[in-house]
C-alpha positions as CSV (number, residue, x, y, z in Angstrom):
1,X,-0.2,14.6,-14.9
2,X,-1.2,16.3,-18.1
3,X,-1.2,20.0,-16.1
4,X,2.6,19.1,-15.4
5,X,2.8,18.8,-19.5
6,X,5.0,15.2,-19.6
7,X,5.2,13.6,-22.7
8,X,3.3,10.8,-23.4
9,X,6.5,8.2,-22.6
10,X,6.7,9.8,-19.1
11,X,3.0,9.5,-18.6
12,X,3.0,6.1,-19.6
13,X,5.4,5.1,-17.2
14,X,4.1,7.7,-14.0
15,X,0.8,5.6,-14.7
16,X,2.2,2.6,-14.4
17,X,3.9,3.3,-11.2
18,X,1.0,4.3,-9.9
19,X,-1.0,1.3,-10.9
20,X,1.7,-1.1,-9.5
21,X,-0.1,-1.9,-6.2
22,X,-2.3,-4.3,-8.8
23,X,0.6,-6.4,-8.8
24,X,1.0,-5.6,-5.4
25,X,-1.9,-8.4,-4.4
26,X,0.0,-11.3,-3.8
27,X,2.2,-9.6,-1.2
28,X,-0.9,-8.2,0.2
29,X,-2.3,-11.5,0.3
30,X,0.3,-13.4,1.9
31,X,0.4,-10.5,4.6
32,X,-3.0,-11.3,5.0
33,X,-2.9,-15.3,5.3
34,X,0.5,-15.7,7.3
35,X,0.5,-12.6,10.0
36,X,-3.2,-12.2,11.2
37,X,-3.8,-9.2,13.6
38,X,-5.4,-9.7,16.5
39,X,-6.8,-12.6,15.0
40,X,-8.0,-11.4,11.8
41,X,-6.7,-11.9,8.5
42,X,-8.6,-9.2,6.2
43,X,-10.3,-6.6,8.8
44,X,-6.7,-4.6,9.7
45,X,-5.4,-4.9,6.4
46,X,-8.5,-2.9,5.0
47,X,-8.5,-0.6,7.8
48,X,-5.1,0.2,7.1
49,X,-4.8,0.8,3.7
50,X,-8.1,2.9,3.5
51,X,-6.6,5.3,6.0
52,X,-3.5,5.7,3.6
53,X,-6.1,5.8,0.7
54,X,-7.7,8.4,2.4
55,X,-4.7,10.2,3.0
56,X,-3.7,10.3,-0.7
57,X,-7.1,11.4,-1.6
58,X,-6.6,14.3,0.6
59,X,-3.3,15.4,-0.4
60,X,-4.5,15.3,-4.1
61,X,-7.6,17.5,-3.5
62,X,-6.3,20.0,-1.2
63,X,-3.2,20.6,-3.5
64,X,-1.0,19.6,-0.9
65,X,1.7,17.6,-3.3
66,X,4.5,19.8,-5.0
67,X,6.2,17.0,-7.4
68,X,5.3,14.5,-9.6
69,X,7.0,12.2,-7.1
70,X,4.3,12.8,-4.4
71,X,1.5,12.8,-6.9
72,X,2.4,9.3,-7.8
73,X,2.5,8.5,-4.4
74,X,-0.5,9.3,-3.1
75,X,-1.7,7.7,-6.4
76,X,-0.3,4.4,-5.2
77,X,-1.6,5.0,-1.7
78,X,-4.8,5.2,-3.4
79,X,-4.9,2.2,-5.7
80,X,-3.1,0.0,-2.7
81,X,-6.4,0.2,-0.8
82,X,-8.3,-0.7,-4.0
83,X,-6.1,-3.7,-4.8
84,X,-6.3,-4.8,-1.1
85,X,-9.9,-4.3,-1.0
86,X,-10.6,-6.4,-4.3
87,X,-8.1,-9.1,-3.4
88,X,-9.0,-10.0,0.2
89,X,-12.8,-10.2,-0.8
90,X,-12.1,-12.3,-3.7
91,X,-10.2,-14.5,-1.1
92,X,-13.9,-14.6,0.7
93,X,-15.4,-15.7,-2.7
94,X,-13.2,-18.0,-3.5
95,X,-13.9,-19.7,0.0
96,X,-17.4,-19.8,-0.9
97,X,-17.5,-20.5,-4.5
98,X,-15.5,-23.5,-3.6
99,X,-18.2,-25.0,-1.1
100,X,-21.1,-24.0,-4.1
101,X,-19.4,-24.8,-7.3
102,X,-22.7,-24.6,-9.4
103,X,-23.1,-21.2,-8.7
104,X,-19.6,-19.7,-9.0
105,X,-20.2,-17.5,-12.4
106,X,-23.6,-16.1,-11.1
107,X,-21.8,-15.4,-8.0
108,X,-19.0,-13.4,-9.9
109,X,-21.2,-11.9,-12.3
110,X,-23.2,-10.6,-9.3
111,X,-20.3,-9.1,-7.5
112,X,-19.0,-7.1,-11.1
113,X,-22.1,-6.0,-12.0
114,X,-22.4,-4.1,-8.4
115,X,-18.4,-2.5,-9.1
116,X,-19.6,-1.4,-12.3
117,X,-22.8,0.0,-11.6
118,X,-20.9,2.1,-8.9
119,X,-18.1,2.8,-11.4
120,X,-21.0,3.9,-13.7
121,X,-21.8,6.7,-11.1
122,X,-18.2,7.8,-10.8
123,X,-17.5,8.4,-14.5
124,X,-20.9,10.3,-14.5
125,X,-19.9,12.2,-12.2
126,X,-16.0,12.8,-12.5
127,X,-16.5,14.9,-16.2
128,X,-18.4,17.6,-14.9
129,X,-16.5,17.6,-11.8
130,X,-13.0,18.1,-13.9
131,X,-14.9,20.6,-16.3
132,X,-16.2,22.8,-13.5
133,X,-13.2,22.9,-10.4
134,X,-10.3,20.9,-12.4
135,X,-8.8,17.5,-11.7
136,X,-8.1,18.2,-7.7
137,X,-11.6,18.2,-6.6
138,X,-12.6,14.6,-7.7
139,X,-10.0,13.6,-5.1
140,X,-11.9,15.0,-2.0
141,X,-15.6,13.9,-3.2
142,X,-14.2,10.4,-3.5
143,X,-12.3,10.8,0.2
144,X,-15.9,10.3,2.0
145,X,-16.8,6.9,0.0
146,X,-13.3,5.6,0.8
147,X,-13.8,6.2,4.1
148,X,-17.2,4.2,3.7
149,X,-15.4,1.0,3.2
150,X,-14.9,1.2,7.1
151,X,-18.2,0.5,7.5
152,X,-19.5,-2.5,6.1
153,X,-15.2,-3.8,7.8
154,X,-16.1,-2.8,11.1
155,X,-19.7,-4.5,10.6
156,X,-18.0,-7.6,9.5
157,X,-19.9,-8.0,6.3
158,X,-17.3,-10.5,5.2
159,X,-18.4,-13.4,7.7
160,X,-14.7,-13.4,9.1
161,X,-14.3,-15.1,12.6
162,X,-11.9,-14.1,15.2
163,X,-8.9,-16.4,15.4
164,X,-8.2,-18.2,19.0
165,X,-5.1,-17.6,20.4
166,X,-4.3,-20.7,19.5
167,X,-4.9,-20.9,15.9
168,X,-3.3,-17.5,14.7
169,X,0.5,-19.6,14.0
170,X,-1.4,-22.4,12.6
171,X,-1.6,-20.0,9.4
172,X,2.3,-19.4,8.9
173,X,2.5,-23.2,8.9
174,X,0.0,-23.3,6.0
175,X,2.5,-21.3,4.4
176,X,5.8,-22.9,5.4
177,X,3.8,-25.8,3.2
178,X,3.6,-24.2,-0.3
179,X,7.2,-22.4,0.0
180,X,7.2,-22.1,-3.9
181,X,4.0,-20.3,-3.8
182,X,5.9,-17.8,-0.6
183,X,8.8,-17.6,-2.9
184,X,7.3,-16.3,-6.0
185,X,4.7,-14.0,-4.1
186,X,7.8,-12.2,-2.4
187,X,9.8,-12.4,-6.0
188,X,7.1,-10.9,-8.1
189,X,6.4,-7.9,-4.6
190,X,10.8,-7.1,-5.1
191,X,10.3,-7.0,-9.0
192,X,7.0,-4.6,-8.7
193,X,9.2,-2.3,-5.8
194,X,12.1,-2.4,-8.2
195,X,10.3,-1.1,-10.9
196,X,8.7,1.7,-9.6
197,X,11.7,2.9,-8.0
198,X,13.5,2.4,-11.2
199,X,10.8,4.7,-13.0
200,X,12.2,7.5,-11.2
201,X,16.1,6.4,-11.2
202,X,17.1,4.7,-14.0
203,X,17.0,5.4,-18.1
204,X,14.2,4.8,-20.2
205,X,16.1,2.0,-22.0
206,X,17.6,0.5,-19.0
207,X,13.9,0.2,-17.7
208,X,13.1,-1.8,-21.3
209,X,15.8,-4.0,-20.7
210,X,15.0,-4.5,-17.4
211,X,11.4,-5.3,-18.1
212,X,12.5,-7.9,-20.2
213,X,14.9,-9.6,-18.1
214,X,11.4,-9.5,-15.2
215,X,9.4,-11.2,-17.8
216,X,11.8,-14.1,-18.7
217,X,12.2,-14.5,-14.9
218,X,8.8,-14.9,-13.8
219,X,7.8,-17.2,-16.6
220,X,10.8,-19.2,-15.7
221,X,10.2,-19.5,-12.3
222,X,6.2,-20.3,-13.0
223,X,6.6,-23.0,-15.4
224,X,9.8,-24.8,-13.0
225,X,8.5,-24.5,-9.8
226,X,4.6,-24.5,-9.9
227,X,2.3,-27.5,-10.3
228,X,1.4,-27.7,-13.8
229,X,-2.3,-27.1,-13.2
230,X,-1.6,-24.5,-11.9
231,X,1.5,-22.8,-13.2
232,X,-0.2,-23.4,-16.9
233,X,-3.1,-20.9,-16.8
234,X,-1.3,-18.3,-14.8
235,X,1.8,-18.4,-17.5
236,X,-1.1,-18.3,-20.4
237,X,-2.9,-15.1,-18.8
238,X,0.1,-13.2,-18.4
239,X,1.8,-14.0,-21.6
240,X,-2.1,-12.7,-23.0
241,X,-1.9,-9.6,-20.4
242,X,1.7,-8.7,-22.1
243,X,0.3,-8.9,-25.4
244,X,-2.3,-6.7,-25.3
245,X,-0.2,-3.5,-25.2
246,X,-1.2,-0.4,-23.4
247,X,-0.9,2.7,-25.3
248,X,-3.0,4.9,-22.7
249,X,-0.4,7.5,-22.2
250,X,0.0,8.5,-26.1
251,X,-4.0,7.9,-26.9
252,X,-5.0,10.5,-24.1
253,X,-2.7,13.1,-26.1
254,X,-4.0,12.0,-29.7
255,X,-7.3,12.6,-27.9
256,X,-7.3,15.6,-25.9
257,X,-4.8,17.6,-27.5
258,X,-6.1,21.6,-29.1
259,X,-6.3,21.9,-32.0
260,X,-3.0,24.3,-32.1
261,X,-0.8,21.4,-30.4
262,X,-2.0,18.5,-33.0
263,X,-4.2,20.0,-36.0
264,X,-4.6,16.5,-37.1
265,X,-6.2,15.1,-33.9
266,X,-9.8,14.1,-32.9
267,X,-9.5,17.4,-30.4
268,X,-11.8,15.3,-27.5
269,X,-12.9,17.7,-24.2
270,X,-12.1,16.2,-21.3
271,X,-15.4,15.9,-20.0
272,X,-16.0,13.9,-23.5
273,X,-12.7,11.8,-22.9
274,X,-13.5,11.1,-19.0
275,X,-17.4,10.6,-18.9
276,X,-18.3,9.9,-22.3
277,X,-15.4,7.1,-23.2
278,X,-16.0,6.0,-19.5
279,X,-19.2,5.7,-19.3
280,X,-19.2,4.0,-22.7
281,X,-16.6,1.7,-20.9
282,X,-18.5,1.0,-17.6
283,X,-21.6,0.1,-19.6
284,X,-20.1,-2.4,-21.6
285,X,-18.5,-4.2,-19.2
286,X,-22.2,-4.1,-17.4
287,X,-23.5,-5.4,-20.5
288,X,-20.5,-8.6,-20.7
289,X,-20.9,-9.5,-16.9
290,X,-24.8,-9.5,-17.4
291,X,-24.9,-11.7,-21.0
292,X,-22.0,-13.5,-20.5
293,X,-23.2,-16.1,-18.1
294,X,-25.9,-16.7,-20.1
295,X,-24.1,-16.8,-23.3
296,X,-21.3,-19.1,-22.6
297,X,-23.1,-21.4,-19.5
298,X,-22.5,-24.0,-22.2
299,X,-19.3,-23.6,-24.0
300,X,-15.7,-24.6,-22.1
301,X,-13.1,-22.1,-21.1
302,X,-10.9,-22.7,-24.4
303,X,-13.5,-21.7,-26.4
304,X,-14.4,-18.6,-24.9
305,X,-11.1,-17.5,-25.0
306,X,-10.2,-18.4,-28.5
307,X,-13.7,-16.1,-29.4
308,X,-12.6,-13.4,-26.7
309,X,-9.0,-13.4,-27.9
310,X,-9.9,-13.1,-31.5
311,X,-12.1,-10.2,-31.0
312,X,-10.0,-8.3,-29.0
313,X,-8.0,-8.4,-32.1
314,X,-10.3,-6.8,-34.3
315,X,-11.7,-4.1,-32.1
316,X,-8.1,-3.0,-31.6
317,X,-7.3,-2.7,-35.2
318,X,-10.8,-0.9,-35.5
319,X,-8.8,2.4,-34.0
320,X,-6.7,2.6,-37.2
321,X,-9.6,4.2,-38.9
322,X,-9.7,6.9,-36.3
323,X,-6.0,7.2,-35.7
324,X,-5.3,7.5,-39.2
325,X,-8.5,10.0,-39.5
326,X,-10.3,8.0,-41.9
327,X,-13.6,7.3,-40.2
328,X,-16.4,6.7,-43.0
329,X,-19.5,8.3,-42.7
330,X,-19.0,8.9,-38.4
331,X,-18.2,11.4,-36.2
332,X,-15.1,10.4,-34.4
333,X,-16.7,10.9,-31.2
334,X,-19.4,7.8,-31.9
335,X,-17.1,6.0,-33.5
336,X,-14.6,6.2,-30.1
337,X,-17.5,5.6,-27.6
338,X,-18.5,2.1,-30.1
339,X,-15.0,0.8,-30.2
340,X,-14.7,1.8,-26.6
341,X,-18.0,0.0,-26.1
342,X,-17.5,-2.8,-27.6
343,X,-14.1,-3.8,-26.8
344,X,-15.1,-3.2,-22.5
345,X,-17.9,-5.8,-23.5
346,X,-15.6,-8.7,-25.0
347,X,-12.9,-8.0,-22.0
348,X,-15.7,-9.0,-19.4
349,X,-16.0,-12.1,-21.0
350,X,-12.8,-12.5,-21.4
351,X,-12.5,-11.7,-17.2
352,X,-15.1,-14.5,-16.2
353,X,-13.2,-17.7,-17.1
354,X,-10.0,-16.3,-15.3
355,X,-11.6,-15.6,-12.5
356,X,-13.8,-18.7,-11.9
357,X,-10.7,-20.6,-12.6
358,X,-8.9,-18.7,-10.4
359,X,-11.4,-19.3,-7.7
360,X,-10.9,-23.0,-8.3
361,X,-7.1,-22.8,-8.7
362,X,-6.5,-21.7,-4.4
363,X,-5.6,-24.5,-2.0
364,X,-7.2,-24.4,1.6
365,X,-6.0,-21.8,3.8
366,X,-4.1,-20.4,0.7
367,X,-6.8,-18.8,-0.9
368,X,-6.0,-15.0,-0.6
369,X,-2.2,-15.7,-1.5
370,X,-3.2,-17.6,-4.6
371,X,-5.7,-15.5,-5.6
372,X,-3.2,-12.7,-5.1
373,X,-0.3,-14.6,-7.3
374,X,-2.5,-15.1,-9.9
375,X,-4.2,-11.5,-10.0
376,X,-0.9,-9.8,-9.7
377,X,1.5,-11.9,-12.7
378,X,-1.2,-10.4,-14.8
379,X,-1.5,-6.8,-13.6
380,X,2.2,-7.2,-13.5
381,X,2.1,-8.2,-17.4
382,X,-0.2,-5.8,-17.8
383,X,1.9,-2.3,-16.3
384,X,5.2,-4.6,-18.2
């Protein structure tokens, strides 16, 4: 995006269009639990979306898109496998976490700390890349490894059974029994659609207004037609997704921009910004998965969120100092890996709670379409 020089508004809102398969999940998920094919529910649905993924990949490394239209979607091509992926194996965790409560935090912490140590490779990896052949290249390394998610599908790694004849329209009756939870998945899968397109069609205040009206209808809907015990957490995590604002778009600028564009700035490389910020990321949200478990194995989910919450607070007023160019005694660049550090490490505890209460949260036979709901009304808040 930044070789097509957008302004920081436009790359805000590309990004997020991009991102939207995140919100995607619980459309994904309810694909997956009502309309198994050939009697299973999570196999096809990978295979699927890693052959679009692999698709995008390619048409991003070989050049092959001409408008920022394409570029976006092959983007979403992309991020629609990841979100499929992560959802419909979280499904699988949440059937087993259920059956071994006890260990339901180790079990997550063990499944994050394997995504980030492989996310730790990637950032390694993706500076020099950029520095050296430019941002097209990255796409066809990664191509391979997205194909490699066929293999441990094909191999069944994820324990799933081959439906009878028989039992494949038992699932849609599953369904027929929570319509509420149907209703919203396909609400929130026409407001996430709606949006994207509108990114492209509509004004930038019509999509503000817009935005706002999507908000005060999903929270509407959650707190009217869901079960309290459930409806209650997934309205608190979204309203907390909303809040934290995303200023990605405008920050890469302040960041990377020459010194001749902004005088003022930090003037980051982009092998800094890409491998240094995101490897400073990736290890501290190694570090929160790792001590978190062993931190909070005592204290209740409130409390962890009210600690979580708070300091999330104060790491994001720590960037004043180096927005405002005021850092004492520190070179910017240390000063933007500790923040960056810091704040990844307090956001991973901040994940476990939600997700072991998420896991927890999923009725029988509803578990990927639950999960789903609840992941995607907060990646939903999140691109809002």
């Amino acid at each position: 995006f930044a070789e097509l020089h957008l302004e920081a508004t436009e790359l805000q809102l590309l990004r997020a269009a991009a991102l939207s398969p995140w919100a995607l999940k619980p459309v994904i998920a309810l694909l997956s639990d009502a309309f198994p094919i050939f009697g299973y529910r999570k196999r096809p649905y990978v295979i699927m979306t890693t052959i679009g993924a692999v698709f995008g990949a390619s048409m991003l490394g070989l050049r092959l898109t001409s408008s920022v239209e394409e570029i976006v979607f092959c983007l979403w091509l992309i991020f629609l496998n990841v979100s499929a992926v992560d959802v419909l194996v979280e499904a699988r965790q949440s059937e087993e976490v259920k059956l071994k409560k006890r260990v339901g935090p180790q079990f997550l912490t063990y499944t994050w700390v394997g995504i980030n140590l492989g996310q730790i490779v990637s950032v390694v990896m993706i500076g020099p890349l950029i520095q050296m052949f430019g941002p097209h290249v990255p796409y066809l390394v990664a191509a391979p490894f997205i194909v490699l998610v066929l293999w441990p599908t094909l191999a069944n790694f994820l324990g799933e059974r081959q439906l009878p004849v028989e039992e494949r329209g038992q699932h849609m009756r599953v369904l027929l029994k929570h319509p509420v939870l149907c209703a919203l998945t396909l609400a929130i899968g026409c407001l996430v659609l709606s949006l994207v397109v509108g990114t492209f069609l509509l004004p930038r205040k019509y999509i503000l207004i817009v935005g706002g009206f999507y908000i005060v209808t999903i929270l509407t809907a959650f707190t009217i037609f869901m079960r309290k015990e459930i409806s209650n957490p997934i309205v608190f995590f979204f309203l907390m997704a909303f809040c934290n604002l995303n200023i990605d778009g405008a920050l890469f600028y302040f960041y990377t921009d020459s010194a001749e564009k902004y005088p003022e700035g930090p003037h980051f490389s982009v092998f800094f910004y890409t491998s240094g910020l995101g490897l400073s990321m990736m290890l501290g949200y190694l570090t929160g998965f790792i001590t978190g478990e062993k931190l909070f194995c005592a204290w209740s989910y409130q409390a962890i969120l009210v600690l979580t919450i708070s300091l999330t607070a104060v790491l994001r007023l720590s960037l004043l100092p180096l927005i405002l160019r005021s850092t004492p005694l520190v070179a910017d660049t240390v000063w933007a890996c500790a923040v960056t550090y810091t704040s990844a490490v307090v956001n991973a505890w901040m994940w476990l709670p939600k997700q072991v209460m998420g896991a927890h949260l999923t009725p029988h036979g509803m578990e990927a379409t639950t999960l789903g709901l609840i992941a995607g009304s907060f990646n939903l808040a999140n691109i809002l």
